[in-house]
DSSP file (Angstrom, degrees, kcal/mol; ACC not computed):
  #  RESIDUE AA STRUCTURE BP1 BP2  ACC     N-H-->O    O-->H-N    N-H-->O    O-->H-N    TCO  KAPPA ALPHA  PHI   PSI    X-CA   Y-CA   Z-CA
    1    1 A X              0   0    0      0, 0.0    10,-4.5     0, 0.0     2,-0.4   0.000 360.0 360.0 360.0 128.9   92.1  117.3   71.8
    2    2 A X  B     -A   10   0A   0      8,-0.2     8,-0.2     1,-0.1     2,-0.1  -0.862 360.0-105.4-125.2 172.9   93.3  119.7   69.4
    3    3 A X        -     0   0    0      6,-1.2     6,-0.2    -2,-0.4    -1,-0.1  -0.303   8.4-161.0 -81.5 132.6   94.2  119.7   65.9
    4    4 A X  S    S+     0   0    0     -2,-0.1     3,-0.1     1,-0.1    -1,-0.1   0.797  94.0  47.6 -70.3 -23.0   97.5  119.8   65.0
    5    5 A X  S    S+     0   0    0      1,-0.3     2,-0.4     4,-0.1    -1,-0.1   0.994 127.0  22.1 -63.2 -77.0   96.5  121.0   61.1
    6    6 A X    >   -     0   0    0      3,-0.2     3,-0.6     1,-0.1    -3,-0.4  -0.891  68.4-155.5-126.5 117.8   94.1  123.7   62.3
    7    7 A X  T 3  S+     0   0    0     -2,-0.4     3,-0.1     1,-0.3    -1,-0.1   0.111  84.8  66.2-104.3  18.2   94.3  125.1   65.7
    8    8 A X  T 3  S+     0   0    0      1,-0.2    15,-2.6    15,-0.1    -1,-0.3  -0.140  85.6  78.4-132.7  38.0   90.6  126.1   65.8
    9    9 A X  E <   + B   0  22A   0     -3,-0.6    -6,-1.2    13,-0.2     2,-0.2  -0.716  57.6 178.2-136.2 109.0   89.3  123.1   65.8
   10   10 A X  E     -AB   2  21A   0     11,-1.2    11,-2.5    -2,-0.2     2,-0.5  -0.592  12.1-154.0-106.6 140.2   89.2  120.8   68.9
   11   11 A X  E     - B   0  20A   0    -10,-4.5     2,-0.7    -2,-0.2     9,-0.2  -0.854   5.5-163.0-132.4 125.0   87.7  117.4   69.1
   12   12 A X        -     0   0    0      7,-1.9     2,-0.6    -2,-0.5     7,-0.1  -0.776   7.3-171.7 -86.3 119.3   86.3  115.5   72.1
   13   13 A X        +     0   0    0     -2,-0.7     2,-0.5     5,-0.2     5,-0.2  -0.881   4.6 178.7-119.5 108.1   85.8  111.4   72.0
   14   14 A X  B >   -D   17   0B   0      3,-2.2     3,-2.4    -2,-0.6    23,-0.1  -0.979  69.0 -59.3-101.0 124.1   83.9  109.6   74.9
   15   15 A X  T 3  S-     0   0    0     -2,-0.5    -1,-0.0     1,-0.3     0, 0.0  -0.148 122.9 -19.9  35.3-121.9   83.7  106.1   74.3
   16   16 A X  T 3  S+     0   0    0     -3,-0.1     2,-0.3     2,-0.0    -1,-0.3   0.173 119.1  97.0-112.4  50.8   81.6  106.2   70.8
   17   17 A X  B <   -D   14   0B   0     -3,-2.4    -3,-2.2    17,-0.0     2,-0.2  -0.942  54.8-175.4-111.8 132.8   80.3  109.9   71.4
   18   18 A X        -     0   0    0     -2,-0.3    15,-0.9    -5,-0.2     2,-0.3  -0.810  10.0-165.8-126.5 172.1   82.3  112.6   69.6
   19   19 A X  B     -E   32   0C   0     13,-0.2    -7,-1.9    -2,-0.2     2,-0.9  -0.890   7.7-150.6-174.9 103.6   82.2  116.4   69.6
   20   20 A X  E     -B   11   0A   0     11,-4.0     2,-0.3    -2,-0.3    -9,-0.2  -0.758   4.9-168.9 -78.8  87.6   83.7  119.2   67.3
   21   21 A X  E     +B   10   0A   0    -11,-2.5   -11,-1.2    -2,-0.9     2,-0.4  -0.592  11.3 177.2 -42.3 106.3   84.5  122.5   68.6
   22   22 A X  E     -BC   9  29A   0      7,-2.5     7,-6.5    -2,-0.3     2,-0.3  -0.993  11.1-158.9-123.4 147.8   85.4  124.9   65.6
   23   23 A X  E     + C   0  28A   0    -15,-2.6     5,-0.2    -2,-0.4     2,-0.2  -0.859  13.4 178.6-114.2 147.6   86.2  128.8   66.4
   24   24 A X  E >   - C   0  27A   0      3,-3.2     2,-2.6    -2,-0.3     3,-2.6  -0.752  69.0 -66.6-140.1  97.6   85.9  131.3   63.8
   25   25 A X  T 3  S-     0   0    0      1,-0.3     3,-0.0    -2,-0.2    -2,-0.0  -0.293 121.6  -6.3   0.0 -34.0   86.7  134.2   65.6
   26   26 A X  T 3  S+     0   0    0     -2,-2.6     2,-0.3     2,-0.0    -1,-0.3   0.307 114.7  96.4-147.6  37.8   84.2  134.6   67.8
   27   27 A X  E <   -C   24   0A   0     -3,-2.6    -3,-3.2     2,-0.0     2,-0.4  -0.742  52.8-152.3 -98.9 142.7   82.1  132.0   66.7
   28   28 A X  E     -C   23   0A   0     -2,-0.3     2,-0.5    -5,-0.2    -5,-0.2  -0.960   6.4-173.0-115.7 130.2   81.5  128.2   67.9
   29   29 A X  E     -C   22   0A   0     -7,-6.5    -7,-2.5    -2,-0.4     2,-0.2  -0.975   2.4-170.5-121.6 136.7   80.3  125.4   66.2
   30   30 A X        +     0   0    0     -2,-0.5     2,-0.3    -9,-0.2    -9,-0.2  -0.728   9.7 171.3-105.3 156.5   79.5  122.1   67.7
   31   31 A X        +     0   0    0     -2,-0.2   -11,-4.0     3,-0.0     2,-0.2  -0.877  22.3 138.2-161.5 146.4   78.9  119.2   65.4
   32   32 A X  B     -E   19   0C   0     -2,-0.3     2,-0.7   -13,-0.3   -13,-0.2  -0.853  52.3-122.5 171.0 153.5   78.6  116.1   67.1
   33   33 A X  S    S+     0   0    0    -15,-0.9     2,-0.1    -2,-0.2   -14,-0.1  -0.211  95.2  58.1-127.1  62.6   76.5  112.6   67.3
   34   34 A X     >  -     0   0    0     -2,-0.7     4,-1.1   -17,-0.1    -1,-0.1  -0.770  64.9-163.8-171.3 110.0   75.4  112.6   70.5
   35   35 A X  H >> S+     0   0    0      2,-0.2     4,-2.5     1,-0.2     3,-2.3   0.998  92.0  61.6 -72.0 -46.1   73.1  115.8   72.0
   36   36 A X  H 3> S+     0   0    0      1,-0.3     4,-4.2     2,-0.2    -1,-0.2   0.953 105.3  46.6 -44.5 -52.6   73.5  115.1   75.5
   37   37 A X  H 3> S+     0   0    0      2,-0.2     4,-1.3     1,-0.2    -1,-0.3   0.723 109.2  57.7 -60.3 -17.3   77.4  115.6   75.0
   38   38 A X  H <X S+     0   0    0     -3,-2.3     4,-1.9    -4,-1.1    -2,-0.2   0.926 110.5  40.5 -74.6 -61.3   76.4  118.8   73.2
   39   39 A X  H  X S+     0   0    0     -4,-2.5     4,-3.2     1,-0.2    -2,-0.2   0.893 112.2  57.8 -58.9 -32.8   74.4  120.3   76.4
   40   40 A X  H  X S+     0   0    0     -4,-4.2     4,-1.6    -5,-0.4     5,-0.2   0.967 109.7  36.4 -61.3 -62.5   76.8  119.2   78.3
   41   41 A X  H  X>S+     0   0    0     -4,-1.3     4,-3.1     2,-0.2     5,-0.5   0.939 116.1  59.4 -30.2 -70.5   79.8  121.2   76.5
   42   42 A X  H >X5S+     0   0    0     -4,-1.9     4,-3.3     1,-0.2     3,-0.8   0.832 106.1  48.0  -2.3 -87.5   77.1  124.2   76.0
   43   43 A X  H 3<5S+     0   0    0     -4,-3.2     4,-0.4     1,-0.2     5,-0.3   0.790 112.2  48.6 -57.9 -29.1   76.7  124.4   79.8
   44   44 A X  H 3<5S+     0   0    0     -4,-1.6     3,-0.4     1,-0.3    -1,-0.2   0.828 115.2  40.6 -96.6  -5.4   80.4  124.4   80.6
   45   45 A X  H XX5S+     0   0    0     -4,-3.1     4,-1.9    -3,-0.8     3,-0.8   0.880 109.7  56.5 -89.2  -9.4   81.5  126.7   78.5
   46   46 A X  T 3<<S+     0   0    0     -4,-3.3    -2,-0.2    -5,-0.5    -1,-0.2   0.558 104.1  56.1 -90.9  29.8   78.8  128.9   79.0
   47   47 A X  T 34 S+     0   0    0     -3,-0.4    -1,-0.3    -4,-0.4    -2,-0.1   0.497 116.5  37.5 -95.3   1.0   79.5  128.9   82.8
   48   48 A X  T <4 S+     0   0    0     -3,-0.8     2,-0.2    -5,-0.3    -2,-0.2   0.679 123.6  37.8-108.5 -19.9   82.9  130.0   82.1
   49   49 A X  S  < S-     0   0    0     -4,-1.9     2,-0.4     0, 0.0     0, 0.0  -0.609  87.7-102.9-134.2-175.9   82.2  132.3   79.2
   50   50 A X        +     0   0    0     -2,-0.2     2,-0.2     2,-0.0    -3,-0.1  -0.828  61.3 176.0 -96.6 144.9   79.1  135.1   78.2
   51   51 A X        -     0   0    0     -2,-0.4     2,-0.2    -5,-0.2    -9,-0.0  -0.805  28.6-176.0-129.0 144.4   77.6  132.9   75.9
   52   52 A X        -     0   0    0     -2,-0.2    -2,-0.0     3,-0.0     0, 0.0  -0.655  24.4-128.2-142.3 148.5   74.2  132.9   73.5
   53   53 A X        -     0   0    0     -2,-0.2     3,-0.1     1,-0.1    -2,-0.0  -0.500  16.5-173.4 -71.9 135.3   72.7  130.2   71.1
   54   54 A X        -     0   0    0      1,-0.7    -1,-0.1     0, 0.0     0, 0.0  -0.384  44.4-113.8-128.4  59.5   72.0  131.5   67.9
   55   55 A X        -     0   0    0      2,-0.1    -1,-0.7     0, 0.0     2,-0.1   0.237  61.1 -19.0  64.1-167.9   70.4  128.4   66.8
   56   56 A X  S    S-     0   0    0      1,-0.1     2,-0.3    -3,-0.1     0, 0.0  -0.357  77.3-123.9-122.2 126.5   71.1  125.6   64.3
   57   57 A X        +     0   0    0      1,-0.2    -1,-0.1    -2,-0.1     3,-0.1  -0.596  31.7 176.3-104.3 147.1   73.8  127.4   61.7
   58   58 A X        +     0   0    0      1,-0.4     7,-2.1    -2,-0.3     2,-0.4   0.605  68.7  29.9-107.0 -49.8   72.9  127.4   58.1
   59   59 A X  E     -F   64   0D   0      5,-0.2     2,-0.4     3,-0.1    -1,-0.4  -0.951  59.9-173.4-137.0 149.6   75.6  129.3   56.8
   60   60 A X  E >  S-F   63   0D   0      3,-1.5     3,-2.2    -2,-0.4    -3,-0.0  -0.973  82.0 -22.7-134.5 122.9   79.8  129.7   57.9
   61   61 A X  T 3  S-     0   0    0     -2,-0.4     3,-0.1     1,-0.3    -1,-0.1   0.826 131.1 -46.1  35.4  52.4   82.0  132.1   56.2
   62   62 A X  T 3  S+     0   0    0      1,-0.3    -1,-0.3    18,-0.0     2,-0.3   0.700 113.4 124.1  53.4  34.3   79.7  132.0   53.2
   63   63 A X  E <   -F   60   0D   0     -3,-2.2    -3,-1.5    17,-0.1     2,-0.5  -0.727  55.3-143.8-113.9 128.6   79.5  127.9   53.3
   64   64 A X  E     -FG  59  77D   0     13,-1.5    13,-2.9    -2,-0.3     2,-0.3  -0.939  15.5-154.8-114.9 149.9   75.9  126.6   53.6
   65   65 A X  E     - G   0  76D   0     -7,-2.1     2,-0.5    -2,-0.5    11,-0.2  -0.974  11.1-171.4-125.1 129.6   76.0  123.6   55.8
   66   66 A X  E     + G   0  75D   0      9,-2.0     9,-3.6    -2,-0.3     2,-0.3  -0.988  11.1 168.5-140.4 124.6   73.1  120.9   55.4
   67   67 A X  E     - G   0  74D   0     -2,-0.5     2,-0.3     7,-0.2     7,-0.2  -0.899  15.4-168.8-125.1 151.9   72.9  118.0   58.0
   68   68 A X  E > > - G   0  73D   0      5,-1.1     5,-1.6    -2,-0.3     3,-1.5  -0.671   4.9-164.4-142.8  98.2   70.2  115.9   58.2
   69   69 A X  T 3 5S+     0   0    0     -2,-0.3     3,-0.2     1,-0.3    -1,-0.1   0.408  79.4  67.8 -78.4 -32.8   70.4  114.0   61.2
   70   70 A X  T 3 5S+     0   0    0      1,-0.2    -1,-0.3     2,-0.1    -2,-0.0   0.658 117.1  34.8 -83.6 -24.0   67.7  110.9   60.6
   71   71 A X  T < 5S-     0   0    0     -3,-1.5    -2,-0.2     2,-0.1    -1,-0.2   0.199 113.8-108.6-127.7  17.0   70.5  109.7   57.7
   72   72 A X  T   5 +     0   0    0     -3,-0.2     2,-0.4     1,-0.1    -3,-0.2   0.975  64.6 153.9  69.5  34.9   73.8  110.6   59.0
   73   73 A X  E   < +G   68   0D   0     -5,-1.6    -5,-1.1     2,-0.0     2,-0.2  -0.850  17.7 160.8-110.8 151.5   74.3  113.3   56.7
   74   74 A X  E     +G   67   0D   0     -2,-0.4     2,-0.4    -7,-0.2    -7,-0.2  -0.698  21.4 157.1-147.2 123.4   76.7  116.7   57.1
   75   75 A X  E     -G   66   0D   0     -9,-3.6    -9,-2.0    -2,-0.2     2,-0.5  -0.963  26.4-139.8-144.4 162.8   77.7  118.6   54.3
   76   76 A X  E     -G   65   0D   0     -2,-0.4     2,-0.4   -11,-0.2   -11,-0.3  -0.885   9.8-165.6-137.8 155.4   78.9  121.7   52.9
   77   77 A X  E     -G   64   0D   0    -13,-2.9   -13,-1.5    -2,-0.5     3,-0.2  -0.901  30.4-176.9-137.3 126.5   78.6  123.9   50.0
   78   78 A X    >>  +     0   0    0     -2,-0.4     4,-2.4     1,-0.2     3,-1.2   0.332  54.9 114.8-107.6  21.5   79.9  126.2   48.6
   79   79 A X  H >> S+     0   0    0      1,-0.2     3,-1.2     2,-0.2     4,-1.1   0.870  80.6  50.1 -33.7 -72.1   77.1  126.6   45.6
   80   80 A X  H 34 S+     0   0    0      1,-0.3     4,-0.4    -3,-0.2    -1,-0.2   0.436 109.8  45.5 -67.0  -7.5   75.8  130.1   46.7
   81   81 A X  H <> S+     0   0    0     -3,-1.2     4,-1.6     2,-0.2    -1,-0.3   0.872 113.8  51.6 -90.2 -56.2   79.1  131.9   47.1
   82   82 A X  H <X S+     0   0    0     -4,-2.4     4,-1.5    -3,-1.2    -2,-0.2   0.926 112.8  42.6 -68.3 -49.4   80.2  130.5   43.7
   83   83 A X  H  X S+     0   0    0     -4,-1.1     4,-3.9     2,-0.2     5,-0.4   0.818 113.2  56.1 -64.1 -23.2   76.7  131.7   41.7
   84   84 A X  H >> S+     0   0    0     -4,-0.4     4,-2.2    -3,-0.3     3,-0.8   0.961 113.1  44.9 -68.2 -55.7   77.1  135.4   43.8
   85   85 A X  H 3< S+     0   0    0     -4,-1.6    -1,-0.2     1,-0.3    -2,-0.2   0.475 109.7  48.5  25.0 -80.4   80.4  135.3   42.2
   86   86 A X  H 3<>S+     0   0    0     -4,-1.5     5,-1.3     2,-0.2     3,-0.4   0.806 113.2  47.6 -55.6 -66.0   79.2  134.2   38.9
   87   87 A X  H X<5S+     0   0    0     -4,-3.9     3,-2.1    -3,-0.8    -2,-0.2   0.927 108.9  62.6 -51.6 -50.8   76.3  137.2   39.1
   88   88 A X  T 3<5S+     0   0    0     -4,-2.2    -1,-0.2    -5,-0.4    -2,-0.2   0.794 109.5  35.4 -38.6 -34.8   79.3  139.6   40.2
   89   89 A X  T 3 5S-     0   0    0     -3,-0.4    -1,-0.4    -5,-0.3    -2,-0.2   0.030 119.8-106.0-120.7  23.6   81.1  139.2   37.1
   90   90 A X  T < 5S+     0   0    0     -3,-2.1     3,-0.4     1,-0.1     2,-0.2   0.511  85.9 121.8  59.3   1.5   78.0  139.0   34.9
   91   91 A X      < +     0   0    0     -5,-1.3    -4,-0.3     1,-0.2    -1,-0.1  -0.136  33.4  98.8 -51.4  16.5   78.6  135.0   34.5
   92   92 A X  S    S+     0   0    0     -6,-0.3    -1,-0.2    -2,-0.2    -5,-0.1   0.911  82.7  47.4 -84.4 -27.9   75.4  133.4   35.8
   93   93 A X  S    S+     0   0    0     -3,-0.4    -1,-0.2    -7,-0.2    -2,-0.1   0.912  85.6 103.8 -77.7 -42.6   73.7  132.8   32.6
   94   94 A X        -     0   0    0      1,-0.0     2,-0.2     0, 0.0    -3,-0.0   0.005  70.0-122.0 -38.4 148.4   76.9  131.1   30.5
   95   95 A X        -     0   0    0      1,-0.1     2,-0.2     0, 0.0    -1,-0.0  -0.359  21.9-111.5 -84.8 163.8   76.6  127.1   30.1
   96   96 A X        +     0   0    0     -2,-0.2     2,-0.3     2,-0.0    -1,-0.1  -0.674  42.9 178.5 -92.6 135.6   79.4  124.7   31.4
   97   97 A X        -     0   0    0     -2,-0.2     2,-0.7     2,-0.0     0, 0.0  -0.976  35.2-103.7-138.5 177.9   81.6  122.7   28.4
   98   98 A X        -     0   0    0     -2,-0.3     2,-0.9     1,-0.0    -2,-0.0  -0.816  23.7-157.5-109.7 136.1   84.2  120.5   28.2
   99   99 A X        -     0   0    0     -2,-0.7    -1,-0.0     2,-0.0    -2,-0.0  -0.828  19.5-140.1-104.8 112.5   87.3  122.2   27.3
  100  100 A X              0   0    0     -2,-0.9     0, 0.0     1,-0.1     0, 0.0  -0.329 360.0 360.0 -54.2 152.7   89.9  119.0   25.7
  101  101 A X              0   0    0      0, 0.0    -1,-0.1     0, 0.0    -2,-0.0   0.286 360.0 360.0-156.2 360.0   93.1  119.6   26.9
């Protein structure tokens, strides 16, 4: 099924196994809570397409993604991007305050 929002991200639901496709140009990411539905998708596009696994993705368009699988968890972050940022402009060191407004 794809998303009407965002047109690079397709989702497949059998029964209560689901499966996210996202492209980033010529990248795939699967997220999904079922593996068997992952190898399957895997194999059929990679009979259809040149394909290769480049393992378990850590980081997406400068987005760390941390899933933990045993608790249900996925999430993502954009910490390290924000601190390179921060370093860039000579801003790592500065404290946080609360500005009244």
């Amino acid at each position: 099924m794809e998303n009407n929002v965002d047109q690079c991200i397709y989702l497949k639901v059998s029964g209560s196994k689901f499966i996210f496709l996202i492209l980033y140009v010529d990248d795939i990411l699967f997220e999904t809570n079922d593996l068997g539905l992952l190898s399957e998708n895997k194999m059929f596009l990679s009979n259809n397409f040149e394909m290769k696994h480049m393992g378990t993705a850590y980081y997406v368009i400068k987005i760390e993604i941390f899933s933990d699988r045993s608790q249900g968890l996925l999430g993502l972050f954009k910490k390290t991007y924000i601190n390179k940022v921060l370093e860039r402009f000579r801003m790592d060191k500065y404290s946080t305050s609360s500005v009244p407004i």
